[in-house]
N, C-alpha and C positions, 0 to 999 in steps of 0.2 A: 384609816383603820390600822389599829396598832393592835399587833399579835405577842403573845409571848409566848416561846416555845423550853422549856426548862431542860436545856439538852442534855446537861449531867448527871439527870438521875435515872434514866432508862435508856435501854436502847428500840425502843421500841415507839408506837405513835402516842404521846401525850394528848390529852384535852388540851385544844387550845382556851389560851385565856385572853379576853379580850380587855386591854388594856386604857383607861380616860387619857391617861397622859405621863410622859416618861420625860428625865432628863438626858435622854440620848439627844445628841438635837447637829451631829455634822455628818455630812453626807460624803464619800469618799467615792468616785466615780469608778464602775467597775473594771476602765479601759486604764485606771491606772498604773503605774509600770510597777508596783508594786505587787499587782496579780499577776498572777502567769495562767492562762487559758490551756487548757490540753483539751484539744478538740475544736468542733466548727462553730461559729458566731458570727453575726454581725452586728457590727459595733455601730453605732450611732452618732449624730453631732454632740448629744450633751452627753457623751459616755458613757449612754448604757449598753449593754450587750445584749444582743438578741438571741435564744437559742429555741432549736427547732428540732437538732436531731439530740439524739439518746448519748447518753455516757460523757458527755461536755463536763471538764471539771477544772473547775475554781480554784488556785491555791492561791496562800497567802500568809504570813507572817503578823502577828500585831501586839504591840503591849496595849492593852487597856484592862479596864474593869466590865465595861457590859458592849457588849457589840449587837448592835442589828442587822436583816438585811433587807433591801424595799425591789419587793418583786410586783411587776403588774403581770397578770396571768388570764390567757382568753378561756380559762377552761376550770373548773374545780376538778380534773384529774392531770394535775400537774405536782408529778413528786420528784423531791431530794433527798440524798442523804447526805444529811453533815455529819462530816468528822471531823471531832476539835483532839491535837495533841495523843492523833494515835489511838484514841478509845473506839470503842463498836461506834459507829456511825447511827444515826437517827436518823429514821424517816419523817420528812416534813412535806406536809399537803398544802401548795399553795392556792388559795382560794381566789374564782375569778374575782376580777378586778385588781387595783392597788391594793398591795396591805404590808406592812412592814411586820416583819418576825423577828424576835430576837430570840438572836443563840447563844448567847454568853451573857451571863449575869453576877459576880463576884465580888465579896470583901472589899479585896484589895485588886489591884490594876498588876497583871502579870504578862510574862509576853506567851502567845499560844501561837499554834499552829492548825491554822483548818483547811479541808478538803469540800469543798459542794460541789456535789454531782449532781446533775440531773438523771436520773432513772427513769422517769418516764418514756414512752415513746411516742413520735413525729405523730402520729394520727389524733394521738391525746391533749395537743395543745400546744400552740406555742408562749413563750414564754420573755420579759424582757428585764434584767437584771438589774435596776438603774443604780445600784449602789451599796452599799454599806454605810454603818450609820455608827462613827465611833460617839465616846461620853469627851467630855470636856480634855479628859487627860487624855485621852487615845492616840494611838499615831501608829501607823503602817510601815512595819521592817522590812529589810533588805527580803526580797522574794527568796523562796526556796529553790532548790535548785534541780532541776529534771533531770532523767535518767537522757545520754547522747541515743543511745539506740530510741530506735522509732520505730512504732509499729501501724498498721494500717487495715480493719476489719470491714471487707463491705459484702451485706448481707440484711437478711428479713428480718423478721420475730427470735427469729431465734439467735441472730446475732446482739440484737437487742437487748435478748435478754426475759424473754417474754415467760410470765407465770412460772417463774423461779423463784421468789420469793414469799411462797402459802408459810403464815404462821397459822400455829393451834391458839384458837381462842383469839383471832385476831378483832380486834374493836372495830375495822373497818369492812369487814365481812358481812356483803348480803347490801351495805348502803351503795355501792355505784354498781353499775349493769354488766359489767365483764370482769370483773374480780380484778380493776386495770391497777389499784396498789401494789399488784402482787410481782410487777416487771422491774426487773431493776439491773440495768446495766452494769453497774459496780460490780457483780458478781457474775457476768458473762463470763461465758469461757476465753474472750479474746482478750479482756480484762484482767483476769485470774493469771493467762500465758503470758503476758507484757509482765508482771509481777514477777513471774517464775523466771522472768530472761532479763529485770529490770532493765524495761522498756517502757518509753511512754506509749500509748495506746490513743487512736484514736479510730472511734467508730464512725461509719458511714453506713446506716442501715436504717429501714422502713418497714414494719410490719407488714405483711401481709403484699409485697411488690415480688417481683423479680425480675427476668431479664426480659424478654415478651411482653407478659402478661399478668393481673395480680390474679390474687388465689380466686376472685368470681371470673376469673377469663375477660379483665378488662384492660384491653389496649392503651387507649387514649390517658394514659395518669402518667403520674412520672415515676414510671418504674428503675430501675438501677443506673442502667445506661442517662437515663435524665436525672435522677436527683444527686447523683455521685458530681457532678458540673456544682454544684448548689452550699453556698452559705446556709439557704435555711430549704429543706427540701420539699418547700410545697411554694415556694419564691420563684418563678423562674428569672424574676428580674436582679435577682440578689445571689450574683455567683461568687464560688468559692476564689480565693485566688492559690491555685495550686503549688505557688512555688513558696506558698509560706509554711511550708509543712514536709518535706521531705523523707517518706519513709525508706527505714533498709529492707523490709517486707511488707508486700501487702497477701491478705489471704480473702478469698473468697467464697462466700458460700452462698449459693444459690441453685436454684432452680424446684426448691419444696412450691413454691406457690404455682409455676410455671406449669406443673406437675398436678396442679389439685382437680384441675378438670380435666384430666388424661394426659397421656401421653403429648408431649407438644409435638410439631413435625420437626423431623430430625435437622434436615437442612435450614428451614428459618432458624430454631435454637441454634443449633451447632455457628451459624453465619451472624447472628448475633454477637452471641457471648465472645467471639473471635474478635470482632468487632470494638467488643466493650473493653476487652484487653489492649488493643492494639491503642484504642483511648487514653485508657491509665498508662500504658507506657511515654508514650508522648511526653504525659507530666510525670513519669519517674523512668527516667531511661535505665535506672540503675538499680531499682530495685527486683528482690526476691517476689516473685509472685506464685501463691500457691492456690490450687483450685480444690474446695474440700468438696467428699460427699456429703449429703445431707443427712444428720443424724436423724430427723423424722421418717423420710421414705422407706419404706420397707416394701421386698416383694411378700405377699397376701395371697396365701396358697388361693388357686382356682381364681388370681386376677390378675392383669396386666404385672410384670414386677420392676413397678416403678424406680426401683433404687437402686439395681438393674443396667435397665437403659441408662438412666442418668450418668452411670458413672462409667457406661459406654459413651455418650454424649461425649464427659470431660476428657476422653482420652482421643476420643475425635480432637476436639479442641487442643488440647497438648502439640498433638501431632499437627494442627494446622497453623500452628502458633510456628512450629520449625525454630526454639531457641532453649539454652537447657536451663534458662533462667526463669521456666515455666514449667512446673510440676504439678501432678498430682498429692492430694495428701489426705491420706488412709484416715476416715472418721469413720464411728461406728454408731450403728444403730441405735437407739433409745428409745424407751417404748414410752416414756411419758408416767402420768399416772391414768387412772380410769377416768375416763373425759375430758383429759387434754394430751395432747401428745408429746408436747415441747418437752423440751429435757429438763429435769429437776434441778436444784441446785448441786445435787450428787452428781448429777450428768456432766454438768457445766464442768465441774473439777474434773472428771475422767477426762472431758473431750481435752483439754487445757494437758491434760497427763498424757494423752495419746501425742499430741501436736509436738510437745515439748522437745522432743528425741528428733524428731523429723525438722521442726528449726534449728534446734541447735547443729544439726549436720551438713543439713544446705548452707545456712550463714557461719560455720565454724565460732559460734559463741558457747 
């Protein structure tokens, strides 16, 4: 299946066009040194990349005239956005099974620069990137070159990025069951922060997990403590390897799901999350680690005030931590819109605004 996706003329989701036959015809291995991966994968014999969790992103350098890319996909809610040369990025719907998309179709053969991200989140599908697909003239430039600072997001839905992205009049509105187009990690707040401190950024998060428990009070999954171990995080045989990634902070944000069936017990959370730090230290002896409140929970006149405790919780945790290279960090409230809670894309920016002040103080950037 050959797709065409016309990415210069909108920024928004095109009618795909299904194509008989193309003279795209070489295949460029996604594992080559030519890309630089920002974020988690696993790579393959025949060089493809596997990706699982959210905000994973593709660069790369190319002169040619038409470039494609051949993604196989377990899911039809499996989205990107490509960005070619700096422009508004496109979102692209990879359709289950194999199918090849092309994003560049031109005159003449010039050299660009693109960015693919995956947006999606870990629950909506994995996904395996086997390539690119230059034209006859094509050929793959010197990579681009990453920001030294390093950053490290691990967290739920809303680190992810979850139901930030509602347009008006959106064409994909009302066809898949959870409005799942609408999550796009490119525009996380932790995403938007690595920008503002040019840092690379990489995300470690799973909708709907935390540190316990996920948001129906289920145990047995691989909630944070288990999928932060993980190359793809519903793998448990496919671990990360931790020391190919070294952040100068890592921030965490959890405990909204942990929280969705009550209050958790104080001692199991509080001996957990302790737990889960004392993990990521192991593999970053040297990083800034900061513990946020959740911008969803709110105390709820005449209820438990869940945002509250929590953020009693993290000062427990602080304190049992005993190092000053373990903070708190002040995020605020977000009410969502009417029938979702997550923070808007407005939200995303402020929380990114609120953080900014408070890394650049801890890491003197």
């Amino acid at each position: 299946m050959k797709i065409t996706l016309p990415l210069l003329l909108a920024a928004s989701l095109l009618a795909l066009e299904v194509k008989a036959d193309s003279p795209v015809t070489r295949l460029v291995p996604s594992t080559n040194p030519g890309i630089v991966i920002e974020g988690r994968y696993a790579a393959t014999e025949d060089g493809s990349v596997r990706l699982g969790f959210t905000g994973t992103t593709l660069h790369f350098r190319a002169h040619s005239r038409e470039l494609a890319m051949r993604v196989k996909a377990s899911s039809d809610e499996v989205y990107f956005d490509v960005g070619v040369d700096g422009a508004e990025p496109v979102r692209l719907r990879a359709q289950a099974g194999e199918g090849e998309y092309r994003l560049l179709e031109e005159p003449a053969a010039a050299d660009h620069l693109l960015e693919i991200t995956r947006r999606s989140e870990s629950w909506q599908g994995t996904c395996e990137i086997r390539g690119f697909v230059l034209g006859p003239e094509g050929a793959l430039l010197d990579p681009p070159a990453l920001p030294e600072r390093k950053l490290m997001f691990i967290g739920d839905s809303i680190t992810c990025g979850a139901a930030l992205d509602i347009r008006p009049n959106d064409p994909l509105t009302g066809k898949t069951a959870h409005g799942d187009e609408t999550s796009n990690a490119r525009l996380s707040y932790g995403k938007l922060l690595a920008k503002r401190l040019n840092a690379q950024c990489v995300l470690v998060s799973y909708g709907g997990r935390g540190v316990i428990r996920d948001w129906q009070g289920i145990r047995k999954i691989n909630n944070a403590p288990q999928f932060y171990e993980l190359a793809l995080p519903d793998d448990p045989s496919c671990l990360w390897r931790q020391n190919s990634y070294a952040p100068d902070a890592i921030a965490i944000c959890l405990g909204t799901n942990d929280f969705s069936q009550g209050v958790p017990d104080e001692k199991e959370f509080v001996n957990a999350y302790v737990e889960f730090i004392r993990k990521i230290r192991r593999d970053s002896p040297q990083a800034r680690i900061f513990l946020l409140d959740s911008p969803m929970l709110m105390d709820a006149p005449g209820a438990i005030p869940k945002r509250t405790v929590l953020h009693a919780y993290l000062m427990e945790i602080a304190a049992a931590i005993k190092e000053p290279g373990v903070q708190l960090a002040a995020v605020s409230h977000y009410a969502g819109i009417p029938g979702n809670g997550h923070p808007t894309r407005a939200d995303h920016e402020a929380i990114a605004a609120e953080l900014e002040p408070q890394f650049r103080a801890a890491l003197h950037w």
